[in-house]
PyMOL Python script that loads the backbone (N, CA, C, O; Angstrom):
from pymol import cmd

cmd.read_pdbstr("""\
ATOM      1  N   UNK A   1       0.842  -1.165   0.000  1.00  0.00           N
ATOM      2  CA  UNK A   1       0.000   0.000   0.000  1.00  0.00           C
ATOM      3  C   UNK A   1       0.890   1.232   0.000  1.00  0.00           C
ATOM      4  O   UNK A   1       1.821   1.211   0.805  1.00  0.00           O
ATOM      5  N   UNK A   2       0.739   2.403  -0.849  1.00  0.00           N
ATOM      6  CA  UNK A   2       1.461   2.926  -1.024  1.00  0.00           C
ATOM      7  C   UNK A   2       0.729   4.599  -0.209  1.00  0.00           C
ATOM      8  O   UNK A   2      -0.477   4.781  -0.042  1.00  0.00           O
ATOM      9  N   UNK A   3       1.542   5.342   0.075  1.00  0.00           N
ATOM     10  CA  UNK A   3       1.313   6.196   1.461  1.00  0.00           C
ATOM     11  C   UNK A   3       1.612   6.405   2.621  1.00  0.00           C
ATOM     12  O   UNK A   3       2.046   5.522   3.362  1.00  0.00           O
ATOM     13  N   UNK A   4       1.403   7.756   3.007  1.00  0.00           N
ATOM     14  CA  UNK A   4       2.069   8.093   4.790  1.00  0.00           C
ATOM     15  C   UNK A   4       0.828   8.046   5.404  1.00  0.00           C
ATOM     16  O   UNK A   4      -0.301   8.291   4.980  1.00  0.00           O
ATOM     17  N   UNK A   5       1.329   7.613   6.702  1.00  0.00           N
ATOM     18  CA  UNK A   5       0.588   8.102   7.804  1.00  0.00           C
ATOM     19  C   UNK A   5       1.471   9.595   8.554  1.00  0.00           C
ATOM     20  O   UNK A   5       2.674   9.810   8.410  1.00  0.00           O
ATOM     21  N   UNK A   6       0.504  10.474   9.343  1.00  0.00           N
ATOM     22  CA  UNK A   6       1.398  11.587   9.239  1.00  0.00           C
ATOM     23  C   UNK A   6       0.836  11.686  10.760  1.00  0.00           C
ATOM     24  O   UNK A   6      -0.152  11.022  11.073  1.00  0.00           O
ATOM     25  N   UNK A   7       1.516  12.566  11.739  1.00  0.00           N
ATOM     26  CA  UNK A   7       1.051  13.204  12.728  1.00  0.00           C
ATOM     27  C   UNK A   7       0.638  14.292  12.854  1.00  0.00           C
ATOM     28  O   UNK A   7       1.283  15.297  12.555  1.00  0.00           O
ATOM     29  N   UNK A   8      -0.825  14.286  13.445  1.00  0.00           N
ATOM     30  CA  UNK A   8      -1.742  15.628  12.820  1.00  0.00           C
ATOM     31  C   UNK A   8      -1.918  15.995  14.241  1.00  0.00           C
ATOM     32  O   UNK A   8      -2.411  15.276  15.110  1.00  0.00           O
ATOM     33  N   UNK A   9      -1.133  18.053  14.479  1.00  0.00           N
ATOM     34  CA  UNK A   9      -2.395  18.241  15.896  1.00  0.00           C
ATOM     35  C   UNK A   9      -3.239  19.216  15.470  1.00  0.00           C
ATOM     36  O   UNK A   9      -3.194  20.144  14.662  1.00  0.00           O
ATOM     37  N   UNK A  10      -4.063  18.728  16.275  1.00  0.00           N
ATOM     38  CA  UNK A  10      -5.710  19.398  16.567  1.00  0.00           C
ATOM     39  C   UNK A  10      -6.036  20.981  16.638  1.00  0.00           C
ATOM     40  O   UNK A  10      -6.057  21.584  17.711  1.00  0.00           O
ATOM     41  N   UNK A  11      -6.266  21.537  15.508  1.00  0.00           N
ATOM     42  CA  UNK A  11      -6.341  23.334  15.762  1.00  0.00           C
ATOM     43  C   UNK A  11      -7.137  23.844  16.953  1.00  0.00           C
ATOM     44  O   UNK A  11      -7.253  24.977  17.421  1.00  0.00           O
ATOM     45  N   UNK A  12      -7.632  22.714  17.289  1.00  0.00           N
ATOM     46  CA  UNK A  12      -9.060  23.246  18.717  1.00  0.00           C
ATOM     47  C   UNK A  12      -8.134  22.690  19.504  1.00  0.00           C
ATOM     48  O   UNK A  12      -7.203  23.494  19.464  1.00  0.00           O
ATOM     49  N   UNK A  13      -7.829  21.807  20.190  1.00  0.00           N
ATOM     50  CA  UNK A  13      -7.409  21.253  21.343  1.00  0.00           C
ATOM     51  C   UNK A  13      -5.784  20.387  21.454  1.00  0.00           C
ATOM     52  O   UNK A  13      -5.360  19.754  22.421  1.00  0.00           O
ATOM     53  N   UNK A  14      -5.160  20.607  20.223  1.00  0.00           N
ATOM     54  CA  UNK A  14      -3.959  20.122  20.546  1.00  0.00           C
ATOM     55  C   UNK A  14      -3.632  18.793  20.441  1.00  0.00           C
ATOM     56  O   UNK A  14      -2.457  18.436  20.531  1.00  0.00           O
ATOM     57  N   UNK A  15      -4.652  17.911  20.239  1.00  0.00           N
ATOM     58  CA  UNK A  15      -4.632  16.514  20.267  1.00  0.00           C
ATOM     59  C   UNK A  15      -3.611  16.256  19.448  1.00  0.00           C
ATOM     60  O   UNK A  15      -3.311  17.144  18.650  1.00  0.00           O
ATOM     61  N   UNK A  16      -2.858  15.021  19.447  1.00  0.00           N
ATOM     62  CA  UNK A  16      -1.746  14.646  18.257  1.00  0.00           C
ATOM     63  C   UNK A  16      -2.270  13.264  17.889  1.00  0.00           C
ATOM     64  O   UNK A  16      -2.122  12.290  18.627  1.00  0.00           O
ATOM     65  N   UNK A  17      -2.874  13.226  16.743  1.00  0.00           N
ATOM     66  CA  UNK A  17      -3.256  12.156  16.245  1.00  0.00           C
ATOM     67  C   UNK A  17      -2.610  11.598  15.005  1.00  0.00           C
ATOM     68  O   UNK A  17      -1.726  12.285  14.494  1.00  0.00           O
ATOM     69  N   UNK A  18      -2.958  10.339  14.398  1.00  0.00           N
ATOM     70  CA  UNK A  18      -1.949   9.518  13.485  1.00  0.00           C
ATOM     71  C   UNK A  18      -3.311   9.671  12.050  1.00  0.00           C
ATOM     72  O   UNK A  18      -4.280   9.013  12.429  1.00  0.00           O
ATOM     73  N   UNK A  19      -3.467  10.020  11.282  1.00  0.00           N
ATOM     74  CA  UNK A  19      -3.787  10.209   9.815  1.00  0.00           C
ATOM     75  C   UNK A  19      -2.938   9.344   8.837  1.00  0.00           C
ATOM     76  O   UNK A  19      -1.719   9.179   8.879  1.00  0.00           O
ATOM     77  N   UNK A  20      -3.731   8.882   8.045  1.00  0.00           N
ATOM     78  CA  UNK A  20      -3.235   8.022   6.792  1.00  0.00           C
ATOM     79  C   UNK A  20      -3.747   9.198   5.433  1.00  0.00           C
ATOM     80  O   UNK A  20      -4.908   9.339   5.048  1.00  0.00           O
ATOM     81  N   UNK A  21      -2.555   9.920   4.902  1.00  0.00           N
ATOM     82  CA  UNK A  21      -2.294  10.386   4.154  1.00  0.00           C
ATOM     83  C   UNK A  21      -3.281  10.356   2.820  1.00  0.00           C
ATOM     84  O   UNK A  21      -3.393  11.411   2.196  1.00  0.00           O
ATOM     85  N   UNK A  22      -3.987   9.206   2.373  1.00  0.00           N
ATOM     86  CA  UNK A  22      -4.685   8.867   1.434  1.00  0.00           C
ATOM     87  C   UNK A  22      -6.106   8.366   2.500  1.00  0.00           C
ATOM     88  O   UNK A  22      -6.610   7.257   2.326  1.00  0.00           O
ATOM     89  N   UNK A  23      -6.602   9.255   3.503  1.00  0.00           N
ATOM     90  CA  UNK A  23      -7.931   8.884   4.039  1.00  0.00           C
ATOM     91  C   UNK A  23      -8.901   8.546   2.856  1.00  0.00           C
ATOM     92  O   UNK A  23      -8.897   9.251   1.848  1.00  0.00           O
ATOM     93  N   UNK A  24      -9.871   7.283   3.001  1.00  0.00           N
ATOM     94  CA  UNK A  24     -11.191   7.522   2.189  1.00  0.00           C
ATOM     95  C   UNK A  24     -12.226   7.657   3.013  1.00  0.00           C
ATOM     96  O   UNK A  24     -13.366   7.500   2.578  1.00  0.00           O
ATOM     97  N   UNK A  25     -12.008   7.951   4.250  1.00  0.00           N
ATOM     98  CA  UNK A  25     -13.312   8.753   4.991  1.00  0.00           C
ATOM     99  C   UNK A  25     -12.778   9.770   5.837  1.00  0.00           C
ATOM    100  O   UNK A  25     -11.625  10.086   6.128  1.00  0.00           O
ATOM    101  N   UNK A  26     -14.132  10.293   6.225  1.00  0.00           N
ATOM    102  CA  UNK A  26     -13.530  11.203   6.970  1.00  0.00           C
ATOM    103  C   UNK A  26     -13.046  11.216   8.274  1.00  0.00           C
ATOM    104  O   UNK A  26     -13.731  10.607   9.095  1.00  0.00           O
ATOM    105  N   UNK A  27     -11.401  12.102   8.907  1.00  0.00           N
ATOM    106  CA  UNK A  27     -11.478  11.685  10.047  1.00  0.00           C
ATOM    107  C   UNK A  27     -11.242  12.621  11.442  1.00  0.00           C
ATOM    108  O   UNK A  27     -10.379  13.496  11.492  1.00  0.00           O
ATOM    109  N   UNK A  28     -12.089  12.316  12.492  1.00  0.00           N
ATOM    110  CA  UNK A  28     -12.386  13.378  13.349  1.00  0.00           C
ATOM    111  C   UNK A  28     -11.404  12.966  14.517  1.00  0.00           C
ATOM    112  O   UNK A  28     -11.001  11.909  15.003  1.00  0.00           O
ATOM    113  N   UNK A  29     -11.175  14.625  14.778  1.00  0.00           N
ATOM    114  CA  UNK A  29     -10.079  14.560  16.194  1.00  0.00           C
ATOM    115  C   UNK A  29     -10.816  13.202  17.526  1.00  0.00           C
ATOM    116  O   UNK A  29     -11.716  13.585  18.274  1.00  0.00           O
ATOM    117  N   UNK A  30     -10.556  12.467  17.578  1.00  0.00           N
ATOM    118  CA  UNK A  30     -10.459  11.702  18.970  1.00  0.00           C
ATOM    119  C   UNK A  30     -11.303  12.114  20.457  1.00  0.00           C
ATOM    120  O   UNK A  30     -11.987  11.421  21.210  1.00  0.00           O
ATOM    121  N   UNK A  31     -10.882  13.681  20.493  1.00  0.00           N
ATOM    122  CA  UNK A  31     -11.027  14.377  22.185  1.00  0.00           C
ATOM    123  C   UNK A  31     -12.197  15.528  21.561  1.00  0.00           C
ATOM    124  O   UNK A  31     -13.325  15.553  22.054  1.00  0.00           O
ATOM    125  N   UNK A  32     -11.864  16.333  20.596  1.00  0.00           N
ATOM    126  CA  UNK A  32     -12.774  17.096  20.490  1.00  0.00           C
ATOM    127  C   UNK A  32     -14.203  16.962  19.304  1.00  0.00           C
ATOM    128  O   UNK A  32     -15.265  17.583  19.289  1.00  0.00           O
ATOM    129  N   UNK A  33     -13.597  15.736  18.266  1.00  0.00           N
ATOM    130  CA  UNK A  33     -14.360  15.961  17.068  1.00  0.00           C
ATOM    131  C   UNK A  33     -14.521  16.785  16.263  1.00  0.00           C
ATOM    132  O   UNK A  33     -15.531  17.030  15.603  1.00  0.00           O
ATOM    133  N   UNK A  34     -13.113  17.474  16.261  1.00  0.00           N
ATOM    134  CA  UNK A  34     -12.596  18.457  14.939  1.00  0.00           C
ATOM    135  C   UNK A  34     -12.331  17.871  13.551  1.00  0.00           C
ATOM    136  O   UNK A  34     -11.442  17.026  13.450  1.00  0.00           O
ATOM    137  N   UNK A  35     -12.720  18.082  12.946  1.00  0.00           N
ATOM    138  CA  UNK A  35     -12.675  16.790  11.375  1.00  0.00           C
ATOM    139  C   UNK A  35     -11.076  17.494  11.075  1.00  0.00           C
ATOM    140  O   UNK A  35     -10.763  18.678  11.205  1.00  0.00           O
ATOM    141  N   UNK A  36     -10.192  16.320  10.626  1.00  0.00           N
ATOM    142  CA  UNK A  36      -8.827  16.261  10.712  1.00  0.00           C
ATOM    143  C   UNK A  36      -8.321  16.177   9.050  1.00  0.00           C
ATOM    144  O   UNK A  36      -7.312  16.633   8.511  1.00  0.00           O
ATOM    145  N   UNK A  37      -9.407  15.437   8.528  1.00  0.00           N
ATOM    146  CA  UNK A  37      -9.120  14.682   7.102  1.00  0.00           C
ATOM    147  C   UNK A  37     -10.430  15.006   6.419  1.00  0.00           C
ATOM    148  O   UNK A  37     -11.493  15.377   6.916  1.00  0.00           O
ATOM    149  N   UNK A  38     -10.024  14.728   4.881  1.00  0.00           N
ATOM    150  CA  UNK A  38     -11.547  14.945   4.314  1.00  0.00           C
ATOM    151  C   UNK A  38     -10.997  14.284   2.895  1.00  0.00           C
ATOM    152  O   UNK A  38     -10.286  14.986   2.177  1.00  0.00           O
ATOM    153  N   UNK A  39     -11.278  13.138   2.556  1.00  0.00           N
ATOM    154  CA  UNK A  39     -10.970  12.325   1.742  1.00  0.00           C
ATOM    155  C   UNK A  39     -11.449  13.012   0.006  1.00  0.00           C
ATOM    156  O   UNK A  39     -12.644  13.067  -0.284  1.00  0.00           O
ATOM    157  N   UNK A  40     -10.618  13.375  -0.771  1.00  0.00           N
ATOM    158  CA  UNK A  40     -10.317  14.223  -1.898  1.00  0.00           C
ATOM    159  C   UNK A  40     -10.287  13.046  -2.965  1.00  0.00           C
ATOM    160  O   UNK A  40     -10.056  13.705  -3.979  1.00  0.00           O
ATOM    161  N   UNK A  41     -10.360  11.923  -3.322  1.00  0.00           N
ATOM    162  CA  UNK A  41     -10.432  10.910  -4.145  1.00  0.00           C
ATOM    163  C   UNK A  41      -8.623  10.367  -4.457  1.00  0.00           C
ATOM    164  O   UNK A  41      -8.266   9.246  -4.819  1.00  0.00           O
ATOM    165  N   UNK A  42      -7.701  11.623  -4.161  1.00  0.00           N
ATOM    166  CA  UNK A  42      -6.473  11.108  -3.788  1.00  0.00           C
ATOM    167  C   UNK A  42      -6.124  11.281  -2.466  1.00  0.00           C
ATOM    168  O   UNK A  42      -6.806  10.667  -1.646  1.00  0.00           O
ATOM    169  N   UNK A  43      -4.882  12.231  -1.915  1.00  0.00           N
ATOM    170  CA  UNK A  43      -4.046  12.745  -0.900  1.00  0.00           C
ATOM    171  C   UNK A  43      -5.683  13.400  -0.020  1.00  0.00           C
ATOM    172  O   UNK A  43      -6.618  14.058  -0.476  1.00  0.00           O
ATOM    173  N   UNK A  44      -5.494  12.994   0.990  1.00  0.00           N
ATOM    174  CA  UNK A  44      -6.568  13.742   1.907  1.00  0.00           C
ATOM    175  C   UNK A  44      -6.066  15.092   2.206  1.00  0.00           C
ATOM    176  O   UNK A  44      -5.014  15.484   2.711  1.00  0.00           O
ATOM    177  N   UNK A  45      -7.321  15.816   1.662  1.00  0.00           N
ATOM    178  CA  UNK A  45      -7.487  17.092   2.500  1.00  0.00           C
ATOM    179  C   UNK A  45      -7.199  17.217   4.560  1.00  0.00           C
ATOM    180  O   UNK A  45      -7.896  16.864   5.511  1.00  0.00           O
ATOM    181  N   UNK A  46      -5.923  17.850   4.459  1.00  0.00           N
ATOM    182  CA  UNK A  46      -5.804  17.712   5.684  1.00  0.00           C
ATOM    183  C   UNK A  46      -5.479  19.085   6.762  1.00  0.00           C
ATOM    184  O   UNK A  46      -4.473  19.794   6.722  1.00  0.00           O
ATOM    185  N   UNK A  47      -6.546  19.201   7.633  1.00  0.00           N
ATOM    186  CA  UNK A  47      -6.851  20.417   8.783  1.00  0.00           C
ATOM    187  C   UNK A  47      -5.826  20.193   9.996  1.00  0.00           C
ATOM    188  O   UNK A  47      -6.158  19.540  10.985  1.00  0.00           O
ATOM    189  N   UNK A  48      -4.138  20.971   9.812  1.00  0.00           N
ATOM    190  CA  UNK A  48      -4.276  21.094  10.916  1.00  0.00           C
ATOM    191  C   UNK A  48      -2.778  20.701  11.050  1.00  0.00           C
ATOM    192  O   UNK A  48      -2.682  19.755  10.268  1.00  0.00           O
ATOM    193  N   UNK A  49      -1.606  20.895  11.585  1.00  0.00           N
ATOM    194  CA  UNK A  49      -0.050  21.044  11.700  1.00  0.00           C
ATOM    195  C   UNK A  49       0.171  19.574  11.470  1.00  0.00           C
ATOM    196  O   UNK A  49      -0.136  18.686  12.265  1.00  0.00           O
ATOM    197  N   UNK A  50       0.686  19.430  10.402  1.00  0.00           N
ATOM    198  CA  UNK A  50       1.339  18.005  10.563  1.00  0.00           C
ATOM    199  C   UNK A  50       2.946  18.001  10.920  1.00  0.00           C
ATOM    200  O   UNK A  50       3.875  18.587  10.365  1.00  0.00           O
ATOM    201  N   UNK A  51       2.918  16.976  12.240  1.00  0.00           N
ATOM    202  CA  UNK A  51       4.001  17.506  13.269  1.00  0.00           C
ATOM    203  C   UNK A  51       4.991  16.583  12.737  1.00  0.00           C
ATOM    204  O   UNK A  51       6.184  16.831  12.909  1.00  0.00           O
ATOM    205  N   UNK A  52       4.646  15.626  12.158  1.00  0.00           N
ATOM    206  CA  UNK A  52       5.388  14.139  11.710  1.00  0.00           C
ATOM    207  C   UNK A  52       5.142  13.661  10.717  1.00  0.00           C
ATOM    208  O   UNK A  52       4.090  13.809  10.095  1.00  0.00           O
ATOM    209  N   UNK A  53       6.397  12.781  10.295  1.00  0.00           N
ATOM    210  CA  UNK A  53       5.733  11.285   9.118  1.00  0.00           C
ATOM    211  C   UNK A  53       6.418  10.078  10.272  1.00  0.00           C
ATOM    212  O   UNK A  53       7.492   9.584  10.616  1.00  0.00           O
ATOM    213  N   UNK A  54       4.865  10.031  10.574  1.00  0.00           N
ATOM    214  CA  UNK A  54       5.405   8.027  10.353  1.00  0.00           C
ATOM    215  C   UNK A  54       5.677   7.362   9.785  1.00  0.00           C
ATOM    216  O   UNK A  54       4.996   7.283   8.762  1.00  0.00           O
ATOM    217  N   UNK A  55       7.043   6.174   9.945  1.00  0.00           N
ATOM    218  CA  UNK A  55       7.013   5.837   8.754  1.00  0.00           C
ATOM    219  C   UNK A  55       6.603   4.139   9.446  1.00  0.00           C
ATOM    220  O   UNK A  55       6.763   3.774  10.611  1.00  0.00           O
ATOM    221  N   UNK A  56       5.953   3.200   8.089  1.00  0.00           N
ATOM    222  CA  UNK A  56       5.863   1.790   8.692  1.00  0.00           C
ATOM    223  C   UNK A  56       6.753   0.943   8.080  1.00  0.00           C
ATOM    224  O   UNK A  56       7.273   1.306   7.024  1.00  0.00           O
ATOM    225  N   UNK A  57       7.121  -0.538   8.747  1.00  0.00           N
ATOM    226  CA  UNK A  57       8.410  -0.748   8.580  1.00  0.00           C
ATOM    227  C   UNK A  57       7.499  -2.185   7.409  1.00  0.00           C
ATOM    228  O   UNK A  57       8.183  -2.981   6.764  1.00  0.00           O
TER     229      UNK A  57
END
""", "prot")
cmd.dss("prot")
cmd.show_as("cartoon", "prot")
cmd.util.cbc("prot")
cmd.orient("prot")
């Protein structure tokens, strides 16, 4: 599967959450339910400091 997961924080509350780069749904902060992702048919539309790349091994 080809793609990042990235570390996204939260413009409302700071949360640091893990996003997959190519979301096909949408995805909401964890703590507050700030929508994080918004699936674009490629690269997700993404709300919000991406602090990181994860990478998987």
């Amino acid at each position: 599967m080809a793609g990042n997961f990235y570390s996204v924080a939260c413009p409302d509350c700071e949360n640091e959450q893990i996003v997959f780069g190519k979301a096909a749904t949408e995805v909401a902060c964890a703590v507050c339910g700030h929508q994080l992702a918004t699936p674009t048919g490629g690269e997700a539309a993404i709300e919000g400091e991406i602090t990181d790349t994860v990478e998987a091994r």
